[in-house]
C-alpha positions as CSV (number, residue, x, y, z in Angstrom):
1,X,22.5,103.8,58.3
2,X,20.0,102.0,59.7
3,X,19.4,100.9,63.4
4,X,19.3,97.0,63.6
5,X,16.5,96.3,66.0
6,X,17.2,95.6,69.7
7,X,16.8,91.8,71.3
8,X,16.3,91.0,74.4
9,X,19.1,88.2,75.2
10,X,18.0,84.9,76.5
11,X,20.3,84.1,79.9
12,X,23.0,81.7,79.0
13,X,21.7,79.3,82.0
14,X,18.3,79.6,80.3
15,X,19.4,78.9,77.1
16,X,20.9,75.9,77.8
17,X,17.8,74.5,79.7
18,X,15.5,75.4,76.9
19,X,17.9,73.3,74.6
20,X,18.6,70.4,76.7
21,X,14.2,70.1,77.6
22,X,13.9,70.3,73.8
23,X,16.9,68.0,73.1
24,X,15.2,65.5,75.4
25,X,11.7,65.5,74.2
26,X,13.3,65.7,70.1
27,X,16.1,63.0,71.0
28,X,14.2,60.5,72.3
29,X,11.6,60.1,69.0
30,X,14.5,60.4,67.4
31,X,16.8,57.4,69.5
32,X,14.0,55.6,68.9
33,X,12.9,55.6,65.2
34,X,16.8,55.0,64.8
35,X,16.9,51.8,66.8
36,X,13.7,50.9,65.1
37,X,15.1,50.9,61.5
38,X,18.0,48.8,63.2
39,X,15.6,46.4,64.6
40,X,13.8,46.2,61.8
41,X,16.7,45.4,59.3
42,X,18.3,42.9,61.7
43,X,16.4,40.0,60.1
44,X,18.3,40.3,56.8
45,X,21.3,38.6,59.0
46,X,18.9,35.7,58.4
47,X,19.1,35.1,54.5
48,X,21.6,32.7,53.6
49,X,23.3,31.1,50.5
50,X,23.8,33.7,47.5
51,X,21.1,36.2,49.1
52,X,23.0,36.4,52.6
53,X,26.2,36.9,50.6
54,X,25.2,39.7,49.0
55,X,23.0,41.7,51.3
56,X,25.0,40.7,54.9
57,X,27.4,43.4,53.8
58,X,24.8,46.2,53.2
59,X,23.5,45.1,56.6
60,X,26.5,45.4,58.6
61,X,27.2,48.6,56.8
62,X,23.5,50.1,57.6
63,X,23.4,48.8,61.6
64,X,26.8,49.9,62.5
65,X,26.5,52.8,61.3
66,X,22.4,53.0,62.5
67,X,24.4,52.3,66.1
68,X,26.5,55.5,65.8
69,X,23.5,58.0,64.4
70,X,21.5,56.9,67.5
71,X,24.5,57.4,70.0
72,X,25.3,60.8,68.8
73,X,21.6,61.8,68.6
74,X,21.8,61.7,72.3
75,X,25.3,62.7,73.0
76,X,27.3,64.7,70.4
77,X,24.0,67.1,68.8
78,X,22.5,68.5,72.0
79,X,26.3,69.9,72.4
80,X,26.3,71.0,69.1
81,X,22.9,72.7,69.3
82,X,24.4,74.3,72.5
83,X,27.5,75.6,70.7
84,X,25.6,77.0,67.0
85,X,22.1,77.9,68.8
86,X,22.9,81.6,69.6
87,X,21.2,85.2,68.6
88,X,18.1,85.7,67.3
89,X,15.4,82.9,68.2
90,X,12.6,83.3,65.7
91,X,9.1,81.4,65.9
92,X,8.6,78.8,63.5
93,X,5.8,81.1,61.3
94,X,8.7,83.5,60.9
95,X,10.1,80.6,58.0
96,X,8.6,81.7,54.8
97,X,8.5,77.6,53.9
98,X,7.1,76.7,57.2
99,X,4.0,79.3,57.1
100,X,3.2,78.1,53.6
101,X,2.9,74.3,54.3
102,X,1.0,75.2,57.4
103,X,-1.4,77.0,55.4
104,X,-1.8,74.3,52.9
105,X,-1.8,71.1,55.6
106,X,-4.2,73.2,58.3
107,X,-6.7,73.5,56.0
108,X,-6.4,69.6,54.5
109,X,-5.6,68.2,58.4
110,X,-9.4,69.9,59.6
111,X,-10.9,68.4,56.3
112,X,-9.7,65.3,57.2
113,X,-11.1,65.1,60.5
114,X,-14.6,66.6,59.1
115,X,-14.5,63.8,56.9
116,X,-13.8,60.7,58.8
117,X,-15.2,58.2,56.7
118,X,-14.3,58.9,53.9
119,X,-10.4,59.8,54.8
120,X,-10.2,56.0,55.7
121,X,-12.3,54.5,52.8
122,X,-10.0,56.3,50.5
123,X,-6.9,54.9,52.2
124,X,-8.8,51.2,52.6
125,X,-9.7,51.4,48.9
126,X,-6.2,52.1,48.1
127,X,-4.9,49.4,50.3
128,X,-7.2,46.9,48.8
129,X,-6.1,48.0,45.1
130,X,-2.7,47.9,45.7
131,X,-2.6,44.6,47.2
132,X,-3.7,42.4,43.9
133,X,-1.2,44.4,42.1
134,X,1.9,43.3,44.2
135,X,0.5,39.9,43.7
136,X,0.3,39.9,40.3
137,X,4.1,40.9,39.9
138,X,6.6,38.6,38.6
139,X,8.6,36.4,40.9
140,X,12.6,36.2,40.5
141,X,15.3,35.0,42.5
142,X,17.7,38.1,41.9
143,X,17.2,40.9,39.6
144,X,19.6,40.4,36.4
145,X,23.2,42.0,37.0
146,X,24.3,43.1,34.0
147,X,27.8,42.4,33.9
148,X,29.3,43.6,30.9
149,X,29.7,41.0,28.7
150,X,27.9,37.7,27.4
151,X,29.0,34.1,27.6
152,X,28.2,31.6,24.7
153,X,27.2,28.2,25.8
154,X,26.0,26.5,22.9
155,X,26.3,22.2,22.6
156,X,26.7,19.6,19.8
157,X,26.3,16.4,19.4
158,X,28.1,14.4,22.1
159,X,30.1,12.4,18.8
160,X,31.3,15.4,17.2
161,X,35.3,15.3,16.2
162,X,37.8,18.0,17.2
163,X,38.4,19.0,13.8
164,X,34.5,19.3,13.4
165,X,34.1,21.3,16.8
166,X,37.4,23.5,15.8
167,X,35.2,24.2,12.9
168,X,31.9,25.5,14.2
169,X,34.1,27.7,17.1
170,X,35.8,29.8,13.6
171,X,32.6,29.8,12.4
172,X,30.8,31.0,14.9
173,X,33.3,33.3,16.4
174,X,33.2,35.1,12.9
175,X,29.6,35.5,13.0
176,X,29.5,37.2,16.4
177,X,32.4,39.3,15.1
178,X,29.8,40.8,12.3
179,X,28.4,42.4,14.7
180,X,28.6,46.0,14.5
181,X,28.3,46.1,19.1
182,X,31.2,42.9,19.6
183,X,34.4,44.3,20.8
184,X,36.6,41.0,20.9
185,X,35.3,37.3,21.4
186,X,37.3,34.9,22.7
187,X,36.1,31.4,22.3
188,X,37.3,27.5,23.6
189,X,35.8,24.0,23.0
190,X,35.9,21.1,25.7
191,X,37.8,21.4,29.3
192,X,41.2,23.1,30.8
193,X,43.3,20.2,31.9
194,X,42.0,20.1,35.3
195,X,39.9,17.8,37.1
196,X,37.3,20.6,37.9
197,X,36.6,21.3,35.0
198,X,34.0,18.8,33.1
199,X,32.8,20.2,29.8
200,X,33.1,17.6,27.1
201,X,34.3,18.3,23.4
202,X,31.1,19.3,22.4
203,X,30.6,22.0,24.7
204,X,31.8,25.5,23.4
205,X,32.1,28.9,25.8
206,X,32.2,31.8,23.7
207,X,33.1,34.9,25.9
208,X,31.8,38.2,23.9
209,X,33.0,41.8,25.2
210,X,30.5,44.5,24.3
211,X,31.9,48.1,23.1
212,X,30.3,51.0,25.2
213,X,26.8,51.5,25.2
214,X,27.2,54.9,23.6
215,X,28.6,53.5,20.5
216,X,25.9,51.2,20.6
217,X,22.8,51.0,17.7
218,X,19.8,53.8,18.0
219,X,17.4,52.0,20.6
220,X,19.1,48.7,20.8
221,X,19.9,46.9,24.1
222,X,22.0,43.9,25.4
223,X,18.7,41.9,24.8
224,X,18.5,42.9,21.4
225,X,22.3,41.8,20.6
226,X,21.8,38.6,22.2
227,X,18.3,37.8,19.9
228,X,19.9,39.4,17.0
229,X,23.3,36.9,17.5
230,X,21.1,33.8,18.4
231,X,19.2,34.5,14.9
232,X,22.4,34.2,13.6
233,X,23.7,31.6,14.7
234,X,21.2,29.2,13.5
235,X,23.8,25.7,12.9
236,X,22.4,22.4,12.7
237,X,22.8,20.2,15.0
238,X,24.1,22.9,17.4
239,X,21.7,24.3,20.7
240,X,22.6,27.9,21.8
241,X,23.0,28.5,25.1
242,X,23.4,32.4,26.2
243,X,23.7,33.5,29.8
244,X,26.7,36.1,31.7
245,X,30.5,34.8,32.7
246,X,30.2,35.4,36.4
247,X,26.8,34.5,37.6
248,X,27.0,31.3,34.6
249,X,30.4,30.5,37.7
250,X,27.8,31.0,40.4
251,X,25.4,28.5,39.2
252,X,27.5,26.1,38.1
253,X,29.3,25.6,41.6
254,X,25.7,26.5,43.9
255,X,23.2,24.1,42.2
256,X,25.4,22.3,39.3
257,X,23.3,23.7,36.6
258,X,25.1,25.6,34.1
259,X,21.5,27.4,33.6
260,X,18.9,29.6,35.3
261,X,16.4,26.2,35.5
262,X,17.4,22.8,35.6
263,X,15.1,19.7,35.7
264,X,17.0,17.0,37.1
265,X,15.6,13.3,36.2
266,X,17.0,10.9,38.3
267,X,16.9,7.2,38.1
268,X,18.3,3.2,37.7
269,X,18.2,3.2,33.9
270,X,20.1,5.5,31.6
271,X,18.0,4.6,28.8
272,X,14.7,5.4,31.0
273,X,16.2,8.9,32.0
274,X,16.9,9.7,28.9
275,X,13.6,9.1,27.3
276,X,11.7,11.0,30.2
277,X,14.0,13.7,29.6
278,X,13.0,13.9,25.7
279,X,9.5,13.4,27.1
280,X,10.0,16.4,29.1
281,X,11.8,18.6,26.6
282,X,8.9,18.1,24.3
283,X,6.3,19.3,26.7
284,X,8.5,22.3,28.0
285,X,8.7,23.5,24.1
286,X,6.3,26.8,23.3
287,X,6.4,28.1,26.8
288,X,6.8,31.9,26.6
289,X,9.9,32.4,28.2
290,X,11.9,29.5,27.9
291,X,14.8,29.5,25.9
292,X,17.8,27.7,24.6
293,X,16.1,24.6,25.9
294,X,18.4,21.4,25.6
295,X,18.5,17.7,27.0
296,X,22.2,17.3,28.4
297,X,22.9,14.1,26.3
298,X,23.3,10.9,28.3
299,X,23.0,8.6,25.3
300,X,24.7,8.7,21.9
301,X,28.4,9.1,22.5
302,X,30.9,7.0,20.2
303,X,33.0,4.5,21.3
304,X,35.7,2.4,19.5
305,X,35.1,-1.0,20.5
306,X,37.7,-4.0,19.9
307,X,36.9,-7.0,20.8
308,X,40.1,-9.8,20.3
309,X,39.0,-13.1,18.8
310,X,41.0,-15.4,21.6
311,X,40.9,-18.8,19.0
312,X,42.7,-17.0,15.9
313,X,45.2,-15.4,18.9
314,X,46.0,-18.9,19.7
315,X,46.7,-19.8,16.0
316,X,49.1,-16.8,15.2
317,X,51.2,-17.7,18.9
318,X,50.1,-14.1,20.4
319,X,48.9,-13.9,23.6
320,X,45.8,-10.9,25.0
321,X,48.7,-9.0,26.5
322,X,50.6,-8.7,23.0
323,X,47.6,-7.4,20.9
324,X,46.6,-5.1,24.0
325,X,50.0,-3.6,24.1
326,X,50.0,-2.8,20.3
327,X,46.4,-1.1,20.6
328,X,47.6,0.7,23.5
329,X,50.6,2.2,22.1
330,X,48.9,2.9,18.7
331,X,46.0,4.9,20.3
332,X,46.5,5.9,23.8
333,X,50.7,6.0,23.4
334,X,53.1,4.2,25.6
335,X,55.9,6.2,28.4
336,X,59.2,6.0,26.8
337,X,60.6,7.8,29.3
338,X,60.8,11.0,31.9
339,X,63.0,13.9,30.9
340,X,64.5,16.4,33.8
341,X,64.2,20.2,32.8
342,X,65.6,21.9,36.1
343,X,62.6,21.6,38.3
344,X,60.3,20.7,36.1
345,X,59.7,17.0,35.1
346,X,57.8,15.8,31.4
347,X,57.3,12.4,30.0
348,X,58.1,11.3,26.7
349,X,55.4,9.0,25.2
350,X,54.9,7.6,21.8
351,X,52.3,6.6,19.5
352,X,51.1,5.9,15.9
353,X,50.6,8.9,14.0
354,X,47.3,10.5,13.4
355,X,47.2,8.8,9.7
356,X,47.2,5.3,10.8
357,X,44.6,5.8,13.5
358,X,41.7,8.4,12.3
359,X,39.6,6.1,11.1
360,X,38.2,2.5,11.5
361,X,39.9,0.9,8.4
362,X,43.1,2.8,9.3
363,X,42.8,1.0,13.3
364,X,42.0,-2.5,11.3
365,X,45.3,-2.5,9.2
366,X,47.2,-1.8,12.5
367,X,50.2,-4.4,12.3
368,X,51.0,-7.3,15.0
369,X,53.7,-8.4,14.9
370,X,54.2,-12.4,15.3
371,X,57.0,-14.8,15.6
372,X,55.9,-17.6,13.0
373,X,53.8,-15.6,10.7
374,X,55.2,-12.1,10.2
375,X,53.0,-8.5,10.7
376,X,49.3,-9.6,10.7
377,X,46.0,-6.4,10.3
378,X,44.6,-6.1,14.0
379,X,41.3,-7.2,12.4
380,X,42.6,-10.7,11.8
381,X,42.9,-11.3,15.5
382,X,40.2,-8.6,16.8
383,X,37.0,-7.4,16.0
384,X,36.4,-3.8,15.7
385,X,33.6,-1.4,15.1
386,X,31.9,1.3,16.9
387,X,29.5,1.4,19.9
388,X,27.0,4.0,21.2
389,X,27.2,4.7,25.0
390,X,26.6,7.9,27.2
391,X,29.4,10.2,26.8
392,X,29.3,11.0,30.2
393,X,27.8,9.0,33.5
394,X,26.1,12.2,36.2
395,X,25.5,10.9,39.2
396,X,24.1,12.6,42.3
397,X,23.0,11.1,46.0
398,X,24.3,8.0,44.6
399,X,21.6,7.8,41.7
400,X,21.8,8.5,37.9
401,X,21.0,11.8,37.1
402,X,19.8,13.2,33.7
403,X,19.2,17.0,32.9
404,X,16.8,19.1,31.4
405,X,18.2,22.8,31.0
406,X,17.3,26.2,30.3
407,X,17.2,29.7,30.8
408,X,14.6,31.9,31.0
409,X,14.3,35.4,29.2
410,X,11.5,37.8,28.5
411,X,9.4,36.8,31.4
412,X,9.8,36.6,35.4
413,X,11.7,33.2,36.9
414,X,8.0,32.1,38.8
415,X,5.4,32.0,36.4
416,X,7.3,30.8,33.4
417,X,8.6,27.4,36.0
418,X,4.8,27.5,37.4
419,X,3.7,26.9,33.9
420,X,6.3,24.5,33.3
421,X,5.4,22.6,36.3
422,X,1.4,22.3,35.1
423,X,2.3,21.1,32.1
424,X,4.6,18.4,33.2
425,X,2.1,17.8,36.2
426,X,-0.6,17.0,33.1
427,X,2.2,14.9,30.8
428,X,3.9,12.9,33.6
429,X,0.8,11.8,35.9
430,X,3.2,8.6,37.4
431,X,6.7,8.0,36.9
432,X,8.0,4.6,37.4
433,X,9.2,3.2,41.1
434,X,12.9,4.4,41.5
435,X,12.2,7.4,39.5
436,X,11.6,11.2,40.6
437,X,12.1,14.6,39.0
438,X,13.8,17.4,41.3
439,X,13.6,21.2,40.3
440,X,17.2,23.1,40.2
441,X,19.2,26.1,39.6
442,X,18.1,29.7,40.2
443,X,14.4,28.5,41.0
444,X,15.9,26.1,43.6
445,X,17.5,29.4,45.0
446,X,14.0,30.9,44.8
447,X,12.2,28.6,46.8
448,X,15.1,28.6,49.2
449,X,15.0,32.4,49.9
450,X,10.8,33.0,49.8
451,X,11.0,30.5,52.7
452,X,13.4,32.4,54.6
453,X,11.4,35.4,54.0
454,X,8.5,34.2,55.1
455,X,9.8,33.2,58.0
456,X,11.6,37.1,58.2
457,X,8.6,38.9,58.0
458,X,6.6,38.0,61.2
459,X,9.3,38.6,63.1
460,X,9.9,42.3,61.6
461,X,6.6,43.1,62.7
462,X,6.9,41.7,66.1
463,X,10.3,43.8,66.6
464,X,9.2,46.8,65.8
465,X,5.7,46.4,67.4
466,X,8.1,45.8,70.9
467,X,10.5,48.6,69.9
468,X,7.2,51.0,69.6
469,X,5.9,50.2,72.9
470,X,9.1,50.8,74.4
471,X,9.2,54.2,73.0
472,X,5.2,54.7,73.8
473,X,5.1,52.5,77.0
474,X,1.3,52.1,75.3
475,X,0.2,49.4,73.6
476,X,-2.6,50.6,72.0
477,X,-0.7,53.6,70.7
478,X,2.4,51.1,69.5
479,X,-0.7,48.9,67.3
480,X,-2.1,52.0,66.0
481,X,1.5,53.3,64.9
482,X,1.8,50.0,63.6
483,X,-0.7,50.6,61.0
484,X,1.4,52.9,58.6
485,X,3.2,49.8,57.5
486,X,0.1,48.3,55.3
487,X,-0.4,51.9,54.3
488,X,3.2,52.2,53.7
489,X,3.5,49.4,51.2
490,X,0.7,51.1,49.0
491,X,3.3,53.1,47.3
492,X,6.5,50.2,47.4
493,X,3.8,48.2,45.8
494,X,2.7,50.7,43.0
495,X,5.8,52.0,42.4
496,X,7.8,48.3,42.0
497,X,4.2,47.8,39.8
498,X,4.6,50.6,37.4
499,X,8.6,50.6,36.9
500,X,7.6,47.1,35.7
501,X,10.4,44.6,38.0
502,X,9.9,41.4,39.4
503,X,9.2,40.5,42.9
504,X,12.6,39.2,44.1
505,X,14.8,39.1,47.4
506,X,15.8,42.7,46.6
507,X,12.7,43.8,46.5
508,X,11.7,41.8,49.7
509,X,14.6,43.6,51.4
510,X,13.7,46.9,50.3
511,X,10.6,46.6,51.8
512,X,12.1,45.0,55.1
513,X,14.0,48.4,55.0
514,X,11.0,50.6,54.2
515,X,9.3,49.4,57.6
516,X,11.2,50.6,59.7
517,X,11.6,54.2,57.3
518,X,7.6,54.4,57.7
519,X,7.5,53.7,61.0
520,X,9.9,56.8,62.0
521,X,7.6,59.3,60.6
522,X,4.9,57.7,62.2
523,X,6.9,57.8,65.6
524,X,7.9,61.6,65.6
525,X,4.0,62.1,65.0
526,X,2.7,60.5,67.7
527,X,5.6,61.7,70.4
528,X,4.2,65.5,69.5
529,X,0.8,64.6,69.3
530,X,1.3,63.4,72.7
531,X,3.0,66.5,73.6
532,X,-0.2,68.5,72.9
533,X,-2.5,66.2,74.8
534,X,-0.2,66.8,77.5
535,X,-0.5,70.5,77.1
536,X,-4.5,70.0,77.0
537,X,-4.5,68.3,80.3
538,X,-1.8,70.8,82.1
539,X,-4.6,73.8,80.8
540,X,-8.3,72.3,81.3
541,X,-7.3,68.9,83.4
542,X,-7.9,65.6,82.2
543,X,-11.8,64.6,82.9
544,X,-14.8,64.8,80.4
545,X,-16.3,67.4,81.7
546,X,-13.4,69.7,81.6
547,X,-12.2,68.6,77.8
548,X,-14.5,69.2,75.2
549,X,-14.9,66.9,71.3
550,X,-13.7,70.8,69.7
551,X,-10.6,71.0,72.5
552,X,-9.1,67.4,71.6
553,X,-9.9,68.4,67.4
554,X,-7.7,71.7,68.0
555,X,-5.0,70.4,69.8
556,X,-4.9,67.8,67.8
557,X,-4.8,69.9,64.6
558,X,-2.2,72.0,66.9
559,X,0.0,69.0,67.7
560,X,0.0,68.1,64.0
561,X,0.3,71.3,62.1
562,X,2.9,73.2,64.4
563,X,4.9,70.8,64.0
564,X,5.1,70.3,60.7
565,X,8.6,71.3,59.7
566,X,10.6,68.0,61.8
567,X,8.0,65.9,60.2
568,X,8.7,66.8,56.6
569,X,12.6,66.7,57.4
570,X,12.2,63.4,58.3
571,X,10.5,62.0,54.6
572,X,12.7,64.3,53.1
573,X,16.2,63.6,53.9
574,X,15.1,60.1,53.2
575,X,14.1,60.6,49.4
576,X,16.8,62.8,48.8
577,X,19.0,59.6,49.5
578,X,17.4,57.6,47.8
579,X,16.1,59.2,44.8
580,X,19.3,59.4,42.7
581,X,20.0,55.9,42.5
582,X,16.6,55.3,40.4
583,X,18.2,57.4,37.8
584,X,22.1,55.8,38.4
585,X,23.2,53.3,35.7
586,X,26.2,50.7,35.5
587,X,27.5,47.8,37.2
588,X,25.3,47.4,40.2
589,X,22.5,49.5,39.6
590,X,20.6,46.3,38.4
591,X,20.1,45.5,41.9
592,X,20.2,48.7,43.7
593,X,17.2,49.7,41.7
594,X,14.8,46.9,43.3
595,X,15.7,47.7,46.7
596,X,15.7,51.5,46.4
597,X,12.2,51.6,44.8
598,X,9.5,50.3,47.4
599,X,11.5,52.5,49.7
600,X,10.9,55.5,48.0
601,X,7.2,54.8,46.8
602,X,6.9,53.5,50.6
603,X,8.2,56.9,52.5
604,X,5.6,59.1,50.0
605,X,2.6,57.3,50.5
606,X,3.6,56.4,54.4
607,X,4.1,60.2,55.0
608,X,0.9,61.4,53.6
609,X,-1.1,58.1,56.1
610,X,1.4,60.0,58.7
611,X,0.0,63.3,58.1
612,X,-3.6,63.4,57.6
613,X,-4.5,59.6,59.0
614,X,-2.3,59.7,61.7
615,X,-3.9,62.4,63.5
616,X,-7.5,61.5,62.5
617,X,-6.8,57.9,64.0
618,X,-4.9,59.6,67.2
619,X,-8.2,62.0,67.3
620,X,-10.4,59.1,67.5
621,X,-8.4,56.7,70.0
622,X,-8.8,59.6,72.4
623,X,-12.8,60.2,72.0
624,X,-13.2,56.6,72.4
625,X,-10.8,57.0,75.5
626,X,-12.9,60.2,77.0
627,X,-16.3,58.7,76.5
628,X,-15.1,55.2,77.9
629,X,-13.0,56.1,80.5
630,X,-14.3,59.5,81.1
631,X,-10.4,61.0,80.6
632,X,-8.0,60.5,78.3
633,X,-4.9,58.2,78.4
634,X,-1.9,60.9,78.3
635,X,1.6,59.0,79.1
636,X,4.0,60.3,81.4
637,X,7.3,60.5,80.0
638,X,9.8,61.8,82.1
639,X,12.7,63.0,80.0
């Protein structure tokens, strides 16, 4: 049997001291990068409307539980070092991992620093590519959610009957059966009986379940079905509308627009508005990416309008009040009376029945009744015939208000209203006095939010530019740490760039997030890069005579390369969190997806600026320091 070797066992009291110097010196990196990220996320408090309602709950969640890590970091794990770190110590080369990305980053790490110049061209070049790619991406408000199902918003003609609009609804909802990807549809025309609730007659909302995707066509997605349904649904004199149940709610109670864009025209003059909004509809038609576009009628409803002749009144003995009361019970119905069902209490009314009032000759033969003359037609004593007027009066800040609407597919939110807004810029050089356009729906929430955010992102920086000098009590060394965030949106940019999404306020706090991820790397660098400079000094003092340009390159290298292992730890348990959700599907993912991305993209690209630029830069901060100052700048941190 073999012999297993002999060790000779570190002292308990020594043991502990070597753990808690070491917990000290690892902790406080540590403590730091953790309050960093917190810092750095704290702005996201800041968004408001729909944006703050959805990310202030990922905030909390991240900073409270940020609070804890960076609490036990320097509480509960030096303890728990103390209890597991027993036995056998071996050196870090002794890690068959370890020794083999030491040999490959030594080698890189001195050809680096032998090639200055062009290490930081490469990165600048990168930077400067990078840069009009993220500006050439698409601008949203939110990424689309993907709930589930579709909602069918398509409009007639504000004069369409109920046996016309009962019509279409069977029609359509059989079409949208056909196909093969429709689970149920469920479809209603004009409004609950509830005051909240608007929608005229001539507005239908179709709600379509989808089966499962994996039932679904070869190849075909929700996109697909809904251009393959609005191909169908091709019915004169009706506009489709398609958008999603929940977030058509949203917009409907945020901004009042039933759609993703709304042009609101407001005004003195219904007439006016409505002309500038056909004026406006016309010019909006062949942009890419607009569709279902529709003027929300203001104009054109039908009214029955009776108009009693008060000389032939006279003649027949009738007064207004008897031919009034006879229209009103024949059309409208008059309360008989109020019948008590337990709790519950319901009128009785009566009126006329549907034959002898669904048309205009049927209202003209309506009897009156007279005392000298017997029943009399209505149209003896009245004139009636039917009037156009709007079928429904918007009004808003105490002004008339017409609408333009629609929704915007197949291209980003920004550049498709941009385009918009030349054209109309070109169309409508001068509107009248009294008369304004205003912008609405998700691109009003997209103005809203870029605001915010460029109000957000200043203050980031400044946060975690005071957090690093806190940690560095330099604040040379706190700007030049500072510099893996540019570097660090390389990859977010190219990443967000080639998965092809849209700039939007998930991407914006993904990359909020992703500063304060690059800067931790960065942070752990820098505290053992300091730690070697400190072991330089303690060796050959601190004075230019006494440190040479070859001793600050290998302690450097030293500082960088011997440490490798906490560095990679670092970038890695980040990507291994984040890396599964780029692959995750469902509810949700829609918008985890943009947020996830420039994070991962941004640790990669940060971490390899952390490795090889990081100690070039470091390197050269402390020539310039020894040649100036004729030592170098090494700070005395007392653990």
């Amino acid at each position: 049997m073999k012999q297993k070797k002999k060790y000779n066992k570190i002292p308990n009291n020594v043991r502990l001291a070597i753990i808690e110097r070491s917990s000290k010196q690892v902790s406080r990196g540590v403590f730091f990068s953790t309050i960093i990220i917190i810092t750095s996320f704290l702005p996201v408090f800041l968004l408001t409307g729909q944006e703050g309602k959805l990310f202030h709950p990922l905030a909390y969640t991240k900073t409270f539980i940020m609070i804890v890590d960076a609490i036990l970091v320097i509480t509960l794990a030096p303890v728990l070092i103390s209890f597991f770190m027993k036995g056998r110590f071996r050196p870090e080369s002794a890690n068959p991992i370890n020794r083999g990305l030491e040999k490959i980053y030594e080698p890189i790490i001195r050809a680096c620093i032998r090639w200055r110049k062009t290490t930081i061209a490469i990165n600048v070049i990168a930077l400067l590519i990078s840069v009009p790619l993220v500006m050439s991406l698409g601008r949203e408000f939110m990424p689309p959610l993907d709930e589930g199902s579709i909602l069918f918003m398509p409009v007639t003609l504000p004069d369409v009957s109920n046996s016309e609009v009962k019509r279409i609804l069977q029609v359509q909802d059989k079409i949208i059966k056909s196909v093969p990807e429709v689970e149920n549809v469920l479809g209603k025309a004009g409004r609950a009986n509830t005051a909240t609730d608007n929608s005229p007659i001539s507005m239908i909302e179709t709600i379509i379940l989808l089966k499962p995707k994996s039932v679904w066509r070869s190849g075909l997605t929700k996109n697909d079905i809904i251009n393959e349904l609005n191909s169908k649904l091709q019915i004169p004199g009706v506009t489709n509308g398609w958008t999603q149940p929940i977030i058509n709610r949203i917009n409907m109670l945020s901004t009042g627009i039933r759609t993703d864009v709304g042009i609101k025209v407001y005004g003195q003059n219904l007439d006016s508005i409505n002309y500038f909004a056909q004026q406006i509809k016309n010019a909006l038609n062949g942009i890419n990416g607009v569709k279902d576009l529709y003027v929300e009628p203001i104009t054109g409803g039908k009214y029955i309008d009776i108009n009693i002749k008060r000389d032939e009144i006279g003649r027949y003995g009738l007064s207004v009040d008897d031919v009034n009361t006879i229209i009103e019970t024949a059309l409208g119905g008059t309360r008989l009376t109020t019948t008590v069902e337990g709790r519950q209490r319901f009128s009785v009314n009566a009126r006329f029945g549907q034959d002898f009032r669904n048309n205009l000759e049927a209202l003209k033969r309506l009897q009156v009744q007279t005392t000298k003359f017997g029943p009399i037609p209505l149209e003896a004593v009245a004139d009636i015939k039917i009037t156009e007027g709007p079928p429904m009066i918007n009004s808003e800040n105490a002004l008339l208000r017409g609408t333009v609407l629609f929704n915007v597919r197949e291209r980003d939110l920004g550049s498709t209203v941009k385009e918009a807004q030349a054209r109309l810029d070109k169309m409508l050089v001068k509107l009248p006095k009294g008369y304004f356009l205003e912008w609405s729906g998700q691109y009003e929430n997209l103005i809203r939010s870029e605001k915010t955010l460029k109000m957000i992102l200043p203050v980031v920086l400044l946060i975690i530019f005071i957090s690093m000098y806190f940690a560095f009590h330099s604040a040379r060394e706190a700007f030049f740490s500072l510099i893996t965030i540019p570097f660090a949106l390389i990859g977010g940019g190219l990443i967000v760039y080639f998965w092809g999404v849209n700039l939007s306020v998930a991407v914006a706090v993904g990359f909020i997030a992703l500063f304060g991820l690059a800067v931790e790397t960065g942070i752990v660098m820098v505290i053992y890069l300091n730690d070697a400079m400190q072991q330089l000094v303690a060796k050959n003092g601190n004075s230019k005579e006494a440190i040479t340009k070859k001793d600050l390159e290998e302690y450097v290298i030293a500082g960088a390369a011997k440490r490798l292992r906490p560095k990679i730890m670092t970038v890695s348990v980040s990507l291994f969190a984040l890396i599964p959700i780029l692959w995750s599907s469902g509810v949700g993912s829609d918008v985890m997806k943009p947020i996830v991305l420039p994070m991962v993209g941004g640790v990669i690209t940060s971490a390899v600026f952390v490795l090889l630029v990081t100690p070039l830069i470091f390197l050269m901060n402390k020539e310039y320091e020894l040649r100036k100052f004729g030592k170098i700048a090494v700070p005395e941190i007392k653990y």
